[in-house]
N, C-alpha and C positions, 0 to 999 in steps of 0.2 A: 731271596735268602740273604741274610746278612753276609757281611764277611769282614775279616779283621786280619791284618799281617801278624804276623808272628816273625821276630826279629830273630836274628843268630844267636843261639844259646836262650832263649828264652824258656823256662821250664813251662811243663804241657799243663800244670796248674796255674798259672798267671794266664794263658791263651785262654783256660777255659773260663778263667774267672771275667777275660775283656767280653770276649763271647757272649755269656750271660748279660753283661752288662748292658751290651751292645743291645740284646733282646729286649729287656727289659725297657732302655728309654724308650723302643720303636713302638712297644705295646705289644709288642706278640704276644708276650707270657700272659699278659689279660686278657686279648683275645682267645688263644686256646682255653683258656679259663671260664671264660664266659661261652664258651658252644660246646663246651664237655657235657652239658645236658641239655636238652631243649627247655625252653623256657616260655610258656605259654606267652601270648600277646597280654593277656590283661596283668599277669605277673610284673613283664616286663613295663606296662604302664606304672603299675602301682612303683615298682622300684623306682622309676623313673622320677615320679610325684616326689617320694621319700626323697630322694638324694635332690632335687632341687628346694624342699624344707629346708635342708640340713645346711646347703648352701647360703641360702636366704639369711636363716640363723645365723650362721657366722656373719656373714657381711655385714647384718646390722650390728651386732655385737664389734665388731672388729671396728665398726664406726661411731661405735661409744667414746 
């Protein structure tokens, strides 16, 4: 579980906003995100395929 200090006088919307932050670079919020519905094995291939396309695409582009 993450965790984050909260300084003297720090209001409870800055903690929650490092919080969040915190979560986000770790990945959690994409991992919850991604097992919120099961997601068949050939799905997850196919998405897999796509997002390494997309990848590709850019890099060559990127190396224009």
């Amino acid at each position: 579980m993450p965790r984050i200090d909260v300084g003297k006088g720090e209001s409870l919307e800055k903690a929650l906003r490092k919080f969040k932050m915190k979560l986000r670079r770790e990945g959690i919020l994409d991992e919850v995100k991604k097992r919120e519905f099961y997601e068949k094995p050939s799905q997850r291939r196919r998405k897999d395929k796509e997002a390494a396309v997309r990848r590709e695409r850019k890099r060559q582009r990127d190396a224009e």
